[in-house]
N, C-alpha and C positions, 0 to 999 in steps of 0.2 A: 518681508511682506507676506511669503506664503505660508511663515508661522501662524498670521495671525488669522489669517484664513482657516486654518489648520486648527487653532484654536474657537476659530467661531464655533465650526461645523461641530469641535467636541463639546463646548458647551452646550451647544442644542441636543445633541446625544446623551447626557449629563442631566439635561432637562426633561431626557424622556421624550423627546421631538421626533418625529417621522423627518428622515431624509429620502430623497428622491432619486437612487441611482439609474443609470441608465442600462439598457436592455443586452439580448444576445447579438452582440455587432458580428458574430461572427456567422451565425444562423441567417442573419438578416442581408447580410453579403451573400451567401447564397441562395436564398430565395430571390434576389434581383441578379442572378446569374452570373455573381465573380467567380471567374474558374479558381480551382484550390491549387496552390501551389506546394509542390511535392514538399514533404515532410515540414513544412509551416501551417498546416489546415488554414484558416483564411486571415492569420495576420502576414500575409503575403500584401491583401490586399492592396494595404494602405499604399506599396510599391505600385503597384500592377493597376490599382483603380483609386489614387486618392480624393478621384472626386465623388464617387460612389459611399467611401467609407466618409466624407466628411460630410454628406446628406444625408446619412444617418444620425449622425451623431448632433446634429442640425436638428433633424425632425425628434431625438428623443427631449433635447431641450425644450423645442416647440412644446411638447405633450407634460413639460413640468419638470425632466430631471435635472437636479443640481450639480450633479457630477456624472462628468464623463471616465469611464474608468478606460483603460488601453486595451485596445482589440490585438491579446498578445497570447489568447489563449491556445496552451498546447506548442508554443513557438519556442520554448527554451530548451 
């Protein structure tokens, strides 16, 4: 199933289509005051406030985006 999803989204990319990703969840986590956890910069969060990180991710949908990418940056 997530093929085909996978291929929807490339055909519209294919078609020259504007997709709608979502924002800096990690920036975002800190301006509503997630503390950063040491050497994860703020994909801590999702442990520490996943209710914080999952109103974001809520409100970027609200605002139109298609895809939520992983609040992972900086964490590997």
């Amino acid at each position: 199933m997530a093929t085909k999803r996978y291929q929807a989204i490339w055909d519209r990319i294919c078609r020259g289509e504007r997709i709608l990703l979502d924002g800096a969840t990690g920036t975002e986590c800190e301006r509503r005051g997630v503390p950063q956890v040491v050497n994860t910069w703020n994909s801590g969060a999702a442990l520490s406030h996943p209710e914080i990180v999952r109103a974001i991710h809520e409100e970027y949908i609200e605002c139109g985006a298609e895809i939520i990418i992983t609040n992972t940056f900086s964490s590997s």
